[in-house]
C-alpha positions as CSV (number, residue, x, y, z in Angstrom):
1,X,9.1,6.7,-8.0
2,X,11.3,6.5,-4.6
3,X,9.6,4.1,-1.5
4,X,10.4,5.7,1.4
5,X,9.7,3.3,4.8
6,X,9.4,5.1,8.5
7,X,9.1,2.2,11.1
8,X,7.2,2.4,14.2
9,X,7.4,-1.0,16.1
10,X,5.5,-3.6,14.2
11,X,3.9,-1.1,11.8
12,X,5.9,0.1,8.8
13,X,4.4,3.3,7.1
14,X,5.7,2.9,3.0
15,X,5.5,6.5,1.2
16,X,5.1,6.3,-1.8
17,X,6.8,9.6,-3.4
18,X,6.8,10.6,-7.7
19,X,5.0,9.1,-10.6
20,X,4.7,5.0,-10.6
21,X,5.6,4.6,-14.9
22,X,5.0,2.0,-15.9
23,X,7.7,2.0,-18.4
24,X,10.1,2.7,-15.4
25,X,9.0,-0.7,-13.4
26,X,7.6,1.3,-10.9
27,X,4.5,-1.6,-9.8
28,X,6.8,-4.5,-9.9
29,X,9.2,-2.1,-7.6
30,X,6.3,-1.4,-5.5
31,X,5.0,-5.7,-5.5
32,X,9.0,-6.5,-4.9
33,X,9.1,-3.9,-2.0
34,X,5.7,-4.9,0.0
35,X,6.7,-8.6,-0.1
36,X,10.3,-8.5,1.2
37,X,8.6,-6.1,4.5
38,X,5.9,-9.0,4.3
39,X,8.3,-11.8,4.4
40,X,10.9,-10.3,7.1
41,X,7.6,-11.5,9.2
42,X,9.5,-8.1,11.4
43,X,6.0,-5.9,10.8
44,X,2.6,-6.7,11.7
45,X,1.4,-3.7,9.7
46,X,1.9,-2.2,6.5
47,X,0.6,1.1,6.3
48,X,1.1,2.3,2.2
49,X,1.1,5.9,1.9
50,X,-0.6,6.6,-1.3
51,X,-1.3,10.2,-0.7
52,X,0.9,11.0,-4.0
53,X,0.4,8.4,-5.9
54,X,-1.9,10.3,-8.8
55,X,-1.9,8.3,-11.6
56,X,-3.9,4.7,-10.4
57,X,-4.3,2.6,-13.7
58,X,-5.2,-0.8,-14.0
59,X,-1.8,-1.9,-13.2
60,X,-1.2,-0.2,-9.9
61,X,-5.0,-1.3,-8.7
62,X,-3.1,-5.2,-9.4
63,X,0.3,-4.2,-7.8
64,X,-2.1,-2.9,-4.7
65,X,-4.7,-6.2,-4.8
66,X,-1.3,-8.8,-4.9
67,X,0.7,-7.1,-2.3
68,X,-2.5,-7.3,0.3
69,X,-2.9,-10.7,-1.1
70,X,0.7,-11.6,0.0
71,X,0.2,-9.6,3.3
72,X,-2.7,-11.9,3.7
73,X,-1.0,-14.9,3.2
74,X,1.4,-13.7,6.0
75,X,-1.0,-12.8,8.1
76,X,0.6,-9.4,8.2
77,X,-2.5,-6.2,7.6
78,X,-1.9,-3.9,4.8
79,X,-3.5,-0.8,4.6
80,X,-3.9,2.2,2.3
81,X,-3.4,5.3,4.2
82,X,-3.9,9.0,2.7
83,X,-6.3,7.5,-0.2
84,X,-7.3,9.9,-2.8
85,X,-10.6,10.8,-3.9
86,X,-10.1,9.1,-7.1
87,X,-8.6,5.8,-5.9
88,X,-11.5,5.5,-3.5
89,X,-13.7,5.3,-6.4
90,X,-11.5,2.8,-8.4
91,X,-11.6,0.9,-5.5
92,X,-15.5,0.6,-4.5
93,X,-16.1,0.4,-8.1
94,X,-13.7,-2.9,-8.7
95,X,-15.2,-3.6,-5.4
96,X,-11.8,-4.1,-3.7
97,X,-13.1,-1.6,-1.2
98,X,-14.3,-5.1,0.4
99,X,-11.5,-6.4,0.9
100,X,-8.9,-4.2,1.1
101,X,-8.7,-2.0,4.3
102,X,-8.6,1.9,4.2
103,X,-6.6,3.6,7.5
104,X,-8.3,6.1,9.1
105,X,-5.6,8.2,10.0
106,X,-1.7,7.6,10.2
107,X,-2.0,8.6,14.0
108,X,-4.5,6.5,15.0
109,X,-2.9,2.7,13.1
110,X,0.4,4.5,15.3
111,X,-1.8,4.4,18.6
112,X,-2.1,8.4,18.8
């Protein structure tokens, strides 16, 4: 898994690009990432880019759910952006659709 983070003003777009393995540390990379840009207190946003991110286990649904938790905390916005089919259903049907927010489009969190 690589993070790759585009900044626009206060809003930081995080792709996410490859498999997240578990074996690898690939959530803890992902939780260890999303709190440092929480904790510069530089962004306002966090977009995460999960377009590629195929595999969503158990796991990854709790990297997702603590990093919005710590964004929270912050009072920085997370956001998932690009969600797939199949995480949409994970999420409405562990009911963190409720609580964690779904962008629209990249180009309208960027103001376009």
């Amino acid at each position: 898994m690589q993070l790759q983070e585009r900044t626009y003003g206060a809003i930081v777009v995080v792709d996410i690009h490859g498999a997240v393995k578990r074996e690898s540390g690939g959530t803890t990379e992902l939780v260890v990432a999303l709190r440092r840009l929480v904790r510069s207190a530089q962004f306002r946003t966090i977009l995460l880019n999960v377009e590629e991110l195929n595999d969503v286990d158990s796991l990854m649904l709790g990297a997702i759910t603590q990093a919005h938790t710590t964004a929270i905390r912050s009072g920085v916005t997370l956001k998932l952006l690009h969600v797939t089919d199949r995480l949409r259903e994970l999420l409405a049907l562990t009911k963190l659709d409720r609580f964690i927010a779904i962008a629209e489009s990249e180009a309208k969190e960027l103001g376009g």
